[in-house]
Steps between C-alpha positions, in 0.01 A plus 500: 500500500605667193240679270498659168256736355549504135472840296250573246775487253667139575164356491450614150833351435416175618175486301694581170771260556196246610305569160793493308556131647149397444526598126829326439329220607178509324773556206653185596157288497374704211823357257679268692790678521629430828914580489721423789736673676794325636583630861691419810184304629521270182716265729255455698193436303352184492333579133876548335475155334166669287660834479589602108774712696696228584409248157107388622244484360194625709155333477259671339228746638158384575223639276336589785764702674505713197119535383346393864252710696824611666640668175203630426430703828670803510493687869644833397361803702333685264704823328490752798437318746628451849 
């Protein structure tokens, strides 16, 4: 079995890279900017044909994923907390 017991100092880490993520994409919803970037998995994707990347056009966002309840909760621990 193989364990790992994280230090105080990754897990900080991993919560700024995580709130950094959320933000982009309440950015994202917030102005529709949504850019792509072209990878190796591209070949793969089954959303290429929609993909401005590769000349698509992508459908546009639902209201609701933007302005929803969703959008609107925010679960960010509190400044200080743990």
């Amino acid at each position: 079995m193989l364990g790992y017991a994280p230090a105080e100092g990754d897990l900080r880490a991993v919560g700024r890279k995580l709130l950094a993520l959320w933000e982009a994409i309440r950015r994202g919803a917030a102005t529709g900017d949504w850019r792509p970037r072209p990878g190796r998995l591209c070949d793969w994707c089954p959303r290429r044909a929609l993909c401005p990347a590769w000349g698509g056009i992508p459908p546009p966002c639902p209201l609701a994923a933007a302005t929803g309840p969703a959008a609107e909760h925010d679960e960010r621990p509190a400044a200080g907390a743990r």
